[in-house]
Residue frames as qw, qx, qy, qz and C-alpha x, y, z in Angstrom:
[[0.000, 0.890, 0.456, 0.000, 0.00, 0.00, 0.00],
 [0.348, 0.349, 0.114, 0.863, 1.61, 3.30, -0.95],
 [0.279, -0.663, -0.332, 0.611, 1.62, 6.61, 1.26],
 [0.146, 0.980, 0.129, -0.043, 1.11, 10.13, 0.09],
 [0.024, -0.912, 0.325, 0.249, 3.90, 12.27, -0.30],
 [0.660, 0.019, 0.587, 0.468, 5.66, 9.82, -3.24],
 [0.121, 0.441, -0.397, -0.795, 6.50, 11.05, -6.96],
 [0.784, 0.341, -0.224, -0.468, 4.84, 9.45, -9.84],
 [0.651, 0.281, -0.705, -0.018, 7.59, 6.83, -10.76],
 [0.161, -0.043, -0.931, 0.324, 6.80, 5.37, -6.87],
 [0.061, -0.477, -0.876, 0.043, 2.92, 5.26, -7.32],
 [0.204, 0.351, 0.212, -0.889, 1.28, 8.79, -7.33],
 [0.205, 0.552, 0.796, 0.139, -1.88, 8.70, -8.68],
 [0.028, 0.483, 0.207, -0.851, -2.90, 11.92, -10.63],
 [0.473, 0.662, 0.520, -0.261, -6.18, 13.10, -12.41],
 [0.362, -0.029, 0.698, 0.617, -5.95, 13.53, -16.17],
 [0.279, 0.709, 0.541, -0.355, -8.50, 16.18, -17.31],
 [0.489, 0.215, 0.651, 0.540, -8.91, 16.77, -20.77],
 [0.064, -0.049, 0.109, 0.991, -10.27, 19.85, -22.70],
 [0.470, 0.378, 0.607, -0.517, -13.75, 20.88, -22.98],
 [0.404, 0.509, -0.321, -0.689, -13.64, 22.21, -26.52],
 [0.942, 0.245, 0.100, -0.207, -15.04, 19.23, -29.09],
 [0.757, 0.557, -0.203, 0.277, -12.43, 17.03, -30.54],
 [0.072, 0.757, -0.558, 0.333, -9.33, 18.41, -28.40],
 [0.851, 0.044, -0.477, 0.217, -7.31, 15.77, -26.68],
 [0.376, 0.480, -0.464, 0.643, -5.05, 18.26, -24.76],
 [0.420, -0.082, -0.654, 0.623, -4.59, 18.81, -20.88],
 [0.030, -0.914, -0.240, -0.326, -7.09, 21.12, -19.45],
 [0.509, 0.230, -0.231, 0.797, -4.99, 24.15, -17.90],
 [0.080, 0.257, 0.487, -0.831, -7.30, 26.59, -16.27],
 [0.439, 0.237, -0.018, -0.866, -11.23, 27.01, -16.81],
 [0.720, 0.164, 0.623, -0.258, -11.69, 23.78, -18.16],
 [0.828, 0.537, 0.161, -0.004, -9.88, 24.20, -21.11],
 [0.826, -0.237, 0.098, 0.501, -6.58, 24.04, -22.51],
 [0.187, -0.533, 0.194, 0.802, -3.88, 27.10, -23.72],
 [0.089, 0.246, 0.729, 0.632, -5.16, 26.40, -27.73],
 [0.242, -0.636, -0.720, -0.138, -8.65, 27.20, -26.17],
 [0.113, -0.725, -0.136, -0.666, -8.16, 30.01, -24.41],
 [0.701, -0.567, -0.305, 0.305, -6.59, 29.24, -21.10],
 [0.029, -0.867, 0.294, -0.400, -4.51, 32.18, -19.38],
 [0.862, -0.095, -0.367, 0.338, -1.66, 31.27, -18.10],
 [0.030, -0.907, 0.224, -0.356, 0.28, 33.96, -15.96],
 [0.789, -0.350, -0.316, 0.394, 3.35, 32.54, -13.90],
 [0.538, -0.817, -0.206, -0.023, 4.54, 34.35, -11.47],
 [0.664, 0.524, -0.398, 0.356, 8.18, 35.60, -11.02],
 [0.689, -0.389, -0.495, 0.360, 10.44, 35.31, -8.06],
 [0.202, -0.943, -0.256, -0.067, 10.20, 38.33, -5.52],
 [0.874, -0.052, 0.134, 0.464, 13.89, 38.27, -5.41],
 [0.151, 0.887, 0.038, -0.435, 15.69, 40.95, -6.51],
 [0.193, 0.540, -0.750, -0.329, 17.41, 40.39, -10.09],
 [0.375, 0.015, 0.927, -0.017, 16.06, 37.07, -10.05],
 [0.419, 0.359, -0.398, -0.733, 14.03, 35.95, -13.12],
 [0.172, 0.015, -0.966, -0.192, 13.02, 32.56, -12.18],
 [0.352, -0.425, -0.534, -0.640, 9.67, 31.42, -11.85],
 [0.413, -0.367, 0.485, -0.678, 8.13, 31.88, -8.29],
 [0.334, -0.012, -0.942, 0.019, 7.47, 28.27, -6.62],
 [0.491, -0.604, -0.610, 0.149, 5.85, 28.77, -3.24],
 [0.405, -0.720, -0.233, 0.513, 5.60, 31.75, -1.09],
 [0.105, 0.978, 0.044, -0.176, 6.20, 34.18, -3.80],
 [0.155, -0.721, 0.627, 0.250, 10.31, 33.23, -4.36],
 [0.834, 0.419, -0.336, -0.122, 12.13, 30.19, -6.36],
 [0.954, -0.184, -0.191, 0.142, 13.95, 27.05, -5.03],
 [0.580, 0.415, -0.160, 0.682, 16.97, 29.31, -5.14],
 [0.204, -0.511, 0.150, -0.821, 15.41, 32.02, -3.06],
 [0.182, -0.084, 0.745, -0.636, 14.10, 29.53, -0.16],
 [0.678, -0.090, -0.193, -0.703, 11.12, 28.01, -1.48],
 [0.412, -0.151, 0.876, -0.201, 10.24, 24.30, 0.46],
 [0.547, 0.239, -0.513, -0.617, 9.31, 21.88, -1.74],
 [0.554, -0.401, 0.707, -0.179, 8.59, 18.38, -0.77],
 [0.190, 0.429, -0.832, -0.295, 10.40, 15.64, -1.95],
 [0.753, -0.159, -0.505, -0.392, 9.38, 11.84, -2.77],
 [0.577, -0.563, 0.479, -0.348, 9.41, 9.99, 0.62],
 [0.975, -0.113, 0.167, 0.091, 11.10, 6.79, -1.01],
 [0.418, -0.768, 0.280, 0.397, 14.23, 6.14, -0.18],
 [0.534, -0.222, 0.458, 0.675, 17.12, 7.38, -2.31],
 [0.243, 0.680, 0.640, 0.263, 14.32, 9.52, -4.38],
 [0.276, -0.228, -0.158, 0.920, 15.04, 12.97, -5.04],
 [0.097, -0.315, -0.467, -0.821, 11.93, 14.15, -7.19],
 [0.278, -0.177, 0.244, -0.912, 9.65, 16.41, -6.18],
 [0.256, 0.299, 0.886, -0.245, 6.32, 14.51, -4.52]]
């Protein structure tokens, strides 16, 4: 039986939601449809100064102190 905080390649289990528009295949991204369709995407940059990477958690980037959390099997370094 498999515990929360794992990556995919040790057993996460994650929902797969598809576009609304007819015919599309793709990922939905926000709204229920995908970036072809008319999702907005806005990411977010780190609060950093001079930094230019993308903001993770709390406004900053892994560089700047953000806490990610990792896979909880051992010797696994990818994000959960």
């Amino acid at each position: 039986v498999q515990q929360g905080g794992v990556c995919k390649r040790h057993g996460a289990k994650t929902k797969l939601l598809l576009c609304s528009s007819a015919g599309c295949t793709n990922q939905v991204v926000k709204g229920g449809v995908c970036v072809k369709h008319g999702a907005k995407v806005y990411k977010k940059k780190c609060s950093s100064e001079g930094c230019t990477n993308q903001a993770v958690k709390g406004g900053v980037c892994m560089r700047h102190g953000a806490k990610v959390k990792l896979c909880s099997s051992e010797g696994c370094t990818n994000q959960a």
